[in-house]
C-alpha positions in Angstrom: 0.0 0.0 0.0 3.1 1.9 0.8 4.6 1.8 -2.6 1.2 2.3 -4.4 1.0 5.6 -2.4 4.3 6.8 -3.5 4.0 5.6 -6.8 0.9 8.0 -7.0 1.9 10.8 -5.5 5.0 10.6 -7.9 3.3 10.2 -10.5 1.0 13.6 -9.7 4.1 15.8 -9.1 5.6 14.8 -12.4 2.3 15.1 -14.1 1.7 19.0 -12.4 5.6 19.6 -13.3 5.0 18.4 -17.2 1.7 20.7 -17.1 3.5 23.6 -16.2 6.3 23.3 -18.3 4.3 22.6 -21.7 1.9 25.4 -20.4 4.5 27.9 -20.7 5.6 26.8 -24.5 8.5 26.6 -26.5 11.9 28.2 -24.8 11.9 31.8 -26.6 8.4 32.8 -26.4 7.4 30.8 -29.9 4.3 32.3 -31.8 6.1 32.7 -34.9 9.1 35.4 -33.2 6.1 37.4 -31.3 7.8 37.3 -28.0 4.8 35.6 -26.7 2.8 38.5 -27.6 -0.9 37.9 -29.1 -2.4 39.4 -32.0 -0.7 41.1 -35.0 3.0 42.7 -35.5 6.0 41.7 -36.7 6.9 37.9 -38.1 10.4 38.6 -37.2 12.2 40.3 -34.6 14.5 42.9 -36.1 17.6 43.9 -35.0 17.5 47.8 -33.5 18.9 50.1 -35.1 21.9 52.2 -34.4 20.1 55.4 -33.0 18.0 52.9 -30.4 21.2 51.4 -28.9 22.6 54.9 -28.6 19.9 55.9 -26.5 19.9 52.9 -24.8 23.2 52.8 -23.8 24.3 56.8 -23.3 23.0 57.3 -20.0 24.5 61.0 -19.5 23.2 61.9 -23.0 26.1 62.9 -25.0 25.8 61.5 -28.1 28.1 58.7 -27.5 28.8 56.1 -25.7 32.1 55.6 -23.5 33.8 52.4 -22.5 31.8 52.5 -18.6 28.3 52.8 -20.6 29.1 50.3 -22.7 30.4 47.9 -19.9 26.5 47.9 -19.0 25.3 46.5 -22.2 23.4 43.3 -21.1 24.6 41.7 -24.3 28.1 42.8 -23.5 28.8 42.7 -27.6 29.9 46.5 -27.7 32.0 46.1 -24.8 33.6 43.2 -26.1 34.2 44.9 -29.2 34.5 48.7 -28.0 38.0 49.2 -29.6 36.6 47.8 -32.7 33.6 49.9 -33.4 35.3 52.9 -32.0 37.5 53.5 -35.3 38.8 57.1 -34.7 39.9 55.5 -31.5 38.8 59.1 -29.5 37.3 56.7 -26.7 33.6 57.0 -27.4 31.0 55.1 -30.0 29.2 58.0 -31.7 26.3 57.0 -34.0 28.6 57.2 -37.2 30.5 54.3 -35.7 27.6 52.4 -34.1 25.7 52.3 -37.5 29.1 51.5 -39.3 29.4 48.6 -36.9 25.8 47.0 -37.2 26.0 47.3 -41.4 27.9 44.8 -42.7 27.7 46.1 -46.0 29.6 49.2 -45.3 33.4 49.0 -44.7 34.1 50.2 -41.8 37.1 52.8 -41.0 40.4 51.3 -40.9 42.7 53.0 -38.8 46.0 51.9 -39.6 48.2 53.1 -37.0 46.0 50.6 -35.1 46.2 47.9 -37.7 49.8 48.3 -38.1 49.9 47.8 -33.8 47.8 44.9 -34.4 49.3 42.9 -36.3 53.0 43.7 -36.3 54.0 40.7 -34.5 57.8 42.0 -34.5 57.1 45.3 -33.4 59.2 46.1 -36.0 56.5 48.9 -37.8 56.7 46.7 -40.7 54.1 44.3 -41.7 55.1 41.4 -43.9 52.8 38.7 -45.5 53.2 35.9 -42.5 52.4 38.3 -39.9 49.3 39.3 -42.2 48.3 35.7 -42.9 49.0 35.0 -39.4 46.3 37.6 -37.9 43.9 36.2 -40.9 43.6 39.9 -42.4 42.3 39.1 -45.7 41.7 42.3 -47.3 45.4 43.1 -46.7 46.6 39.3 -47.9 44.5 40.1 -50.8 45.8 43.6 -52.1 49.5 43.2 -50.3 51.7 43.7 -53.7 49.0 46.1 -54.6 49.3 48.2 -51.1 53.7 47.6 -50.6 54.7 50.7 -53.0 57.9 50.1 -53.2 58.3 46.1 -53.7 60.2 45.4 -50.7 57.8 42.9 -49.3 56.5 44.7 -46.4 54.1 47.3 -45.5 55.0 50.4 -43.8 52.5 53.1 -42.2 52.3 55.2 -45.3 51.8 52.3 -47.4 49.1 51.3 -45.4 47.7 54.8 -44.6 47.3 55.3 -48.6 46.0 52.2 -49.1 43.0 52.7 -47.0 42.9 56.5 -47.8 41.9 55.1 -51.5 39.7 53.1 -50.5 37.7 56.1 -48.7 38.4 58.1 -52.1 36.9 55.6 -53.9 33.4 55.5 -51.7 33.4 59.4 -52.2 33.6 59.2 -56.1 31.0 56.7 -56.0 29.1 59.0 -53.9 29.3 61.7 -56.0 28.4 59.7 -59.0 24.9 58.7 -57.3 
């Protein structure tokens, strides 16, 4: 009698448990990307844009975003990549960056006296094509004879600096072309 007691009661808490589990449904909210809400809206849940996560994140209202406001990004993605997205490297995301950052169709600014501290391996203030390869910098493995101006199988600050300088040149005379 014992055992068929136990058995039951068993049986009702895993029952109640299941219930409430399945009640709740799929992790993630389900209903087609709703967010668990009812009715109409959007299918999909789009990504915000750059001027929403400025707000969000620049709590004393500047305009931009500093490295202690974006520590308290929940996500923790624009910490994580702070030094990335801030491409002038002036210690603050303004919206310029933030939207260069989320569009991956843009190419974002290239500084190259941080490029050339990034991957210089030798500290030397040369770059040559292993220590490219090695840091997995395609656009420079792709364009290195193109960008070393004078043949000698490394890439210097100018060299670098005119490459990308061209490369901004060349989005402005599209630009203007539009």
């Amino acid at each position: 009698m014992k055992i068929n007691k136990t058995k039951f009661t068993f049986t009702i808490i895993v029952l109640l448990i299941s219930v409430t589990a399945f009640a709740q449904g799929p992790p993630g909210g389900g209903q087609g990307g709703r967010g668990g809400r009812q009715g109409g809206g959007d299918q999909q849940r789009q990504k915000p844009d750059a001027s929403e996560i400025l707000k969000l994140l620049d709590t004393n209202n500047d305009d931009k975003i500093d490295k202690d406001e974006a520590e308290k990004d929940k996500r923790g993605k624009i910490s994580k990549d702070f030094d990335i997205i801030d491409s002038d490297e002036d210690g603050f995301i303004d919206l310029e960056e933030l939207e260069a950052s989320l569009d991956s169709s843009k190419p974002r600014k290239v500084s190259a006296e941080k490029l050339l501290k990034e991957v210089d391996q030798d500290e030397n203030g040369l770059l040559n094509e292993l220590e490219v390869a090695a840091k997995d910098k395609r656009d420079l493995m792709e364009h290195f004879s193109e960008i070393d101006e004078n043949g000698d199988g490394q890439l210097d600050l100018e060299e670098l600096k005119s490459f990308y300088s061209k490369g901004d040149k060349k989005k402005k005379d599209r630009k203007d072309k539009d």
